[in-house]
GUNU-992957 format. One record per residue (C-alpha): chain; residue number from 1; x, y, z; residue in one letter. Coordinates in steps of 0.1 Angstrom, whole numbers, plus 2048, in hexadecimal, padded with zeros to 3 digits. Example, Ala and Ser with C-alpha at 12.3 -4.5 7.8 and 13.67 -1.06 7.14 Angstrom:
BEGIN
A, 1, 87B, 7D3, 84E, A
A, 2, 889, 7F5, 847, S
//
This chain:
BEGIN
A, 1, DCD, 9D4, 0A5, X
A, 2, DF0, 9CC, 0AB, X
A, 3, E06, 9D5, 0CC, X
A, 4, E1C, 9EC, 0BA, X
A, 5, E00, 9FE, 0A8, X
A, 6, DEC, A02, 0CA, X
A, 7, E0C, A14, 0D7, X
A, 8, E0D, A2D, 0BB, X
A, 9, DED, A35, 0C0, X
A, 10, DF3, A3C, 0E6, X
A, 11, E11, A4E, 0E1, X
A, 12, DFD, A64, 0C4, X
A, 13, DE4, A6B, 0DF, X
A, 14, E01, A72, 0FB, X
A, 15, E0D, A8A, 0E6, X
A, 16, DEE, A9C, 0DB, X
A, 17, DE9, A9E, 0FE, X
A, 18, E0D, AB0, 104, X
A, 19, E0A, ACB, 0E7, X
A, 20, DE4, AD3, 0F5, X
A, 21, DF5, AD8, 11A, X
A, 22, E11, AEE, 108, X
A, 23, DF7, AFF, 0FA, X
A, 24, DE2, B09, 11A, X
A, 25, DE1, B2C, 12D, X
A, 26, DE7, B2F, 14F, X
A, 27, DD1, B4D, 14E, X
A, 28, DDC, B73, 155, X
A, 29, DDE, B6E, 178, X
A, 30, DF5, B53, 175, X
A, 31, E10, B63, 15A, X
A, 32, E0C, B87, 177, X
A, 33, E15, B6B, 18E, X
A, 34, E32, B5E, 179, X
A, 35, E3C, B80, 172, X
A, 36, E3E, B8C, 195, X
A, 37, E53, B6C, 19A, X
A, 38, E69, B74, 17E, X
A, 39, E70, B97, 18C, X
A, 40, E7D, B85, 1B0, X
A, 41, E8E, B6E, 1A1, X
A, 42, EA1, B8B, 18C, X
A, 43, EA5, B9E, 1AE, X
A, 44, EB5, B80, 1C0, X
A, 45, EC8, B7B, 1A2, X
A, 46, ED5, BA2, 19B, X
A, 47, ED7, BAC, 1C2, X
A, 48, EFC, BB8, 1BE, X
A, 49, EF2, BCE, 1A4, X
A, 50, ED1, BDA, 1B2, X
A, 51, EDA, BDB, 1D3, X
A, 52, EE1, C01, 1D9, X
A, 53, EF8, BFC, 1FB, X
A, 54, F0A, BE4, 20A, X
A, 55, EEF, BCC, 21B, X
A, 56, F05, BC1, 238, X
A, 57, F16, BE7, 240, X
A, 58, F07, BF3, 260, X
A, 59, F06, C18, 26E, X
A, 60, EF5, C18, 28D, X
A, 61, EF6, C41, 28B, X
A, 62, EDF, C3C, 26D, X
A, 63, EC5, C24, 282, X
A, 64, E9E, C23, 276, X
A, 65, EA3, C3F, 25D, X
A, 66, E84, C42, 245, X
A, 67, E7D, C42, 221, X
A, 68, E9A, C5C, 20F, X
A, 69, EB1, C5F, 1F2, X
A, 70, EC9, C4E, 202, X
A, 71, EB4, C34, 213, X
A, 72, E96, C2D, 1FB, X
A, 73, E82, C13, 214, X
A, 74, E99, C24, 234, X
A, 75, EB1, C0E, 24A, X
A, 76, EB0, BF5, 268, X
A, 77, EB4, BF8, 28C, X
A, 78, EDC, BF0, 282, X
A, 79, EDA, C11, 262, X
A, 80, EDB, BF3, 24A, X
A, 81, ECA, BFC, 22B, X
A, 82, EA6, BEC, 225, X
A, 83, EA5, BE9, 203, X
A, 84, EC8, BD9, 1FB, X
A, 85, EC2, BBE, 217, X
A, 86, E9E, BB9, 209, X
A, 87, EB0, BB3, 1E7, X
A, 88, ECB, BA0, 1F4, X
A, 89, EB2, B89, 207, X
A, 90, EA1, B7F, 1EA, X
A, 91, EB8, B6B, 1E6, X
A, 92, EB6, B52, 205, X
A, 93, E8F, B58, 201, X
A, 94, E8C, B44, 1E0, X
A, 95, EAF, B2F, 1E2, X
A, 96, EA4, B1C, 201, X
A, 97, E80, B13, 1F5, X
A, 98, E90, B07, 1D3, X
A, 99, EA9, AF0, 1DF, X
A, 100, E8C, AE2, 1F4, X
A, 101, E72, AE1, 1D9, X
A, 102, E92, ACF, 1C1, X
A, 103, E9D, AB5, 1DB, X
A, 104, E78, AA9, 1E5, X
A, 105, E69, AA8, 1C2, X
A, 106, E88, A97, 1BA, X
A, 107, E81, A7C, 1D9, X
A, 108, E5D, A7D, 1D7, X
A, 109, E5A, A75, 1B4, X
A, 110, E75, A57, 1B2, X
A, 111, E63, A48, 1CF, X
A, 112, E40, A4A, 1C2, X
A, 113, E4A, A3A, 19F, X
A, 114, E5C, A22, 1B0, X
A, 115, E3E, A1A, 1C6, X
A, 116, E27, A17, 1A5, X
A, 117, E3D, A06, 192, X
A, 118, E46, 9EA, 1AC, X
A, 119, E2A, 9E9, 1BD, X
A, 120, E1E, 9CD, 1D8, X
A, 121, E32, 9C9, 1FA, X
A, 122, E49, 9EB, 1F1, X
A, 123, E28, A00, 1E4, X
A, 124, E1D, 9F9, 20A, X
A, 125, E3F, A01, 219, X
A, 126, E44, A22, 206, X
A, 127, E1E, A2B, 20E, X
A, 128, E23, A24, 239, X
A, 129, E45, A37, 237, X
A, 130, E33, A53, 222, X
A, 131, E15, A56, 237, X
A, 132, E32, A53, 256, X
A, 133, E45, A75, 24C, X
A, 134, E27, A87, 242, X
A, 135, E19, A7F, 269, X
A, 136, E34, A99, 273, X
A, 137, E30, ABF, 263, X
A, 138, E4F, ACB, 251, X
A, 139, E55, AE7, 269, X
A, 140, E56, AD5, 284, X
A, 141, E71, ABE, 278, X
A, 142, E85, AE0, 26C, X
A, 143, E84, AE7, 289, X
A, 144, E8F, AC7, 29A, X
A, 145, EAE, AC6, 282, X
A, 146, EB9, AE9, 289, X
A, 147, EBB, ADD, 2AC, X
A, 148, ECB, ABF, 2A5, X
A, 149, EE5, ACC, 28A, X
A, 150, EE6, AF2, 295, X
A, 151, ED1, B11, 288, X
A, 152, EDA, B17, 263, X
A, 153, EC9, B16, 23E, X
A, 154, ED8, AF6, 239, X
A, 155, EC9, ADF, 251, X
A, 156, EA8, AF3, 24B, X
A, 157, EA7, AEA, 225, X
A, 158, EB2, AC5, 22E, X
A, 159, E95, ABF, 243, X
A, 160, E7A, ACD, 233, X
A, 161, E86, ABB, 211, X
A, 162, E83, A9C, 227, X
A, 163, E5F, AA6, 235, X
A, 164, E53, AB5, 210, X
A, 165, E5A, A91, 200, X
A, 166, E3D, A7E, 20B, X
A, 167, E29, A9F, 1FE, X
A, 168, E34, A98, 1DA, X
A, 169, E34, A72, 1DF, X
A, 170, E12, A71, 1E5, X
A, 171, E06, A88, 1C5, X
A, 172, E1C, A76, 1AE, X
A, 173, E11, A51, 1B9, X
A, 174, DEF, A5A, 1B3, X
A, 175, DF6, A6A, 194, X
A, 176, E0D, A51, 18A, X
A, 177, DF1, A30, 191, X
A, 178, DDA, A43, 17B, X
A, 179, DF4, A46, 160, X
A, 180, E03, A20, 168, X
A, 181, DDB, A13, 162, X
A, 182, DDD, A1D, 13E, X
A, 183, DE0, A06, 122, X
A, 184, DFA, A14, 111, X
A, 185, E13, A0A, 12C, X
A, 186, E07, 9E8, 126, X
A, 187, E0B, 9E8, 106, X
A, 188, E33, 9F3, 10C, X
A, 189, E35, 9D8, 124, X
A, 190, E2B, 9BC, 10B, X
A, 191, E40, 9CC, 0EF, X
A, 192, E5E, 9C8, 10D, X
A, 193, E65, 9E8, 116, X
A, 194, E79, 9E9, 13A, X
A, 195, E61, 9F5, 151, X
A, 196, E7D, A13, 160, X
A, 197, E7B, A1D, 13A, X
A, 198, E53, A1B, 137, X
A, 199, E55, A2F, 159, X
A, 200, E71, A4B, 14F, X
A, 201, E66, A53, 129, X
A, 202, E42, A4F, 12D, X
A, 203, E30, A52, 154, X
A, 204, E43, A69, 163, X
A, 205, E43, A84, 141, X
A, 206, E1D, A80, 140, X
A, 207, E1D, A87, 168, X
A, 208, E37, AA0, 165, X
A, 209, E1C, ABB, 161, X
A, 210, E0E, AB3, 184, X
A, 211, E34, AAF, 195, X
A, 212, E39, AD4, 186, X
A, 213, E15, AE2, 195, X
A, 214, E1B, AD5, 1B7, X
A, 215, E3E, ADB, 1BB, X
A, 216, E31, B00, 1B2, X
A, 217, E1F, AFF, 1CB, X
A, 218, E36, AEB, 1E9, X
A, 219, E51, B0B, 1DD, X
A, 220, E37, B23, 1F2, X
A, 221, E34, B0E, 20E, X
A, 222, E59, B05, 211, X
A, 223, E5D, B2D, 211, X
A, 224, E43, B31, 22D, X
A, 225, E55, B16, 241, X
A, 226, E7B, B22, 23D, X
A, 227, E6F, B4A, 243, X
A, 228, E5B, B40, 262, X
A, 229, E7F, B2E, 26F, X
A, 230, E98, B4B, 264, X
A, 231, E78, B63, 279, X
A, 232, E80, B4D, 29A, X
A, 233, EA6, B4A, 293, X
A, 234, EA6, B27, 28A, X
A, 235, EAF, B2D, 265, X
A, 236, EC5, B4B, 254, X
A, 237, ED7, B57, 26B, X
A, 238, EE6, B7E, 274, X
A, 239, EF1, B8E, 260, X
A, 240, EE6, B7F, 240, X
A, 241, ECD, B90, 22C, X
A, 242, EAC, B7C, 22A, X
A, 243, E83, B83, 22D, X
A, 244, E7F, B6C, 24B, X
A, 245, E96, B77, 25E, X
A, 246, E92, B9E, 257, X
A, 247, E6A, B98, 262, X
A, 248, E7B, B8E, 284, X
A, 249, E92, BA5, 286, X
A, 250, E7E, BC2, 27F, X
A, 251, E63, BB7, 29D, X
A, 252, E7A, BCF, 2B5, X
A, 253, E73, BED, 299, X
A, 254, E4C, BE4, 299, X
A, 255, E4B, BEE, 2BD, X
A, 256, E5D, C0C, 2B8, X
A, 257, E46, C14, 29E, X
A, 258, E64, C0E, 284, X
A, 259, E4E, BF1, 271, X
A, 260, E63, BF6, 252, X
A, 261, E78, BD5, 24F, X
A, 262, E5A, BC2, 25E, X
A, 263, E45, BCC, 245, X
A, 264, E58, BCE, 226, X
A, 265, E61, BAC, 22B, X
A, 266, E43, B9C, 237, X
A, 267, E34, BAB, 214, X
A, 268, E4E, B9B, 200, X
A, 269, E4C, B7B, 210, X
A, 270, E20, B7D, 20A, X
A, 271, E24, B8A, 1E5, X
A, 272, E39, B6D, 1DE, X
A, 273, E27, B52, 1ED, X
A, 274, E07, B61, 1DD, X
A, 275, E16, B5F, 1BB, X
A, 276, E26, B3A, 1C0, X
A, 277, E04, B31, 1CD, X
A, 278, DF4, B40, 1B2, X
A, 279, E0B, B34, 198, X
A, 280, E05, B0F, 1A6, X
A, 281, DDF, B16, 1A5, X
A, 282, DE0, B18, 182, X
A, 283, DFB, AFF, 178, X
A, 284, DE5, AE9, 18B, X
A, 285, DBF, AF1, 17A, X
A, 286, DD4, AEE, 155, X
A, 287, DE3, ACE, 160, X
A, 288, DC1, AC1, 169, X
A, 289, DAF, AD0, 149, X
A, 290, DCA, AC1, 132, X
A, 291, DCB, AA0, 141, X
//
């Protein structure tokens, strides 16, 4: 058999394999997942048009005011309407924890087909400097930047995309190795195919299903992370609308038995991790079926 034919015959196979993984379900659980996703993202998106007050206008005469007409989900301890700063902090809820997820995967990725590709002495060093960053857990260096560059979303996003990467790094080598070991990249070697060509058009698109599952995934936990800083006052701060921050804020209305803003936002921030989670879940069982 010749070297060119052998490569047809892998790339046949490679993409059989793709149209079977288009092909999959992710089950009902994970398109009610999806959808619920769908529906925050269109919130976050729409929130100046679905918001029904001003999320930011505060009328301290109007202070822990229940469910009404005028108020659907009631008001703050500032008369600040629930609902619209709900709305409004989707926003900050899901923008945050995508910039993450889109910075590390970015990182992660490049670094573990580097690794794999190269190999030898810099397969080591990328492995110790990995297995270095993950020692520490993302919040903790959140919350060592914030103290270092000043409370804020920015430096909150910057340091956990910095403590994600070794996450992602370490799924995509191994996936990566498996996919390196083949013989079809073998095959494109001897034909003389570059290896950053053999590694951008044909490892990382047959990996690229795994990168998508876990980065699913990493997008709940980045959420967690950047809603349990903006609940000590470390991320989003006053008076920007956000979950994290509204959870902490409304701790003074708990103990006046106003648990309103607690609640409502602790709910959102469970649903959506839940359905992230979920979503991941399945991403993750098709991935490993269709492999």
């Amino acid at each position: 058999m010749s070297t060119t034919t052998a490569v047809r015959r892998f790339r046949v196979r490679g993409a059989g394999a793709r149209a079977a993984r288009r092909t999959g379900s992710i089950g009902v659980s994970g398109w009610v997942a999806l959808a619920v996703l769908g529906l925050l993202v269109c919130c976050a998106l729409l929130a100046p048009l679905l918001a029904p007050h001003d999320p930011d206008a505060v009328d301290l005469s109007g202070a822990y005011q229940g469910s009404s007409g005028t108020h659907l989900l009631g008001t703050d301890a500032s008369g600040r309407d629930l609902l619209s700063r709900l709305v409004h902090g989707a926003r900050t809820a899901l923008v945050g924890p995508f910039l993450v997820v889109v910075v590390s995967t970015l990182l992660g990725t490049l670094l573990a087909l580097a690794a794999v590709w190269f190999g030898g002495w810099f397969d080591q060093l990328v492995v110790r400097v990995v297995d270095a960053v993950f020692a520490f857990p993302g919040l903790l260096l959140a919350i060592l930047a914030t103290a270092l560059f000043g409370s804020g979303l920015n430096a909150a996003v910057v340091a956990l995309s910095v403590a994600y990467v070794p996450y992602i790094a370490r799924i995509v080598r191994s996936a990566a190795l498996r996919e390196r070991s083949l013989p079809y990249v073998a095959a494109l070697q001897v034909q003389g195919v570059h290896g950053v060509r053999i590694a951008v058009r044909h490892i990382l698109p047959n990996v690229g299903g795994q990168i998508v599952a876990n980065a699913t995934l990493a997008f709940g936990f980045a959420l967690m992370d950047l809603a349990g800083l903006s609940f000590i006052g470390l991320g989003v701060q006053p008076p920007t609308s956000d979950w994290g921050a509204m959870v902490g804020t409304g701790m003074s209305g708990v103990l006046q038995q106003r648990p309103q803003e607690a609640l409502f936002a602790s709910a959102l921030v469970v649903i959506t991790v839940g359905a992230v989670n979920l979503l991941g879940d399945r991403l993750t069982e098709r991935w490993e079926a269709r492999s």
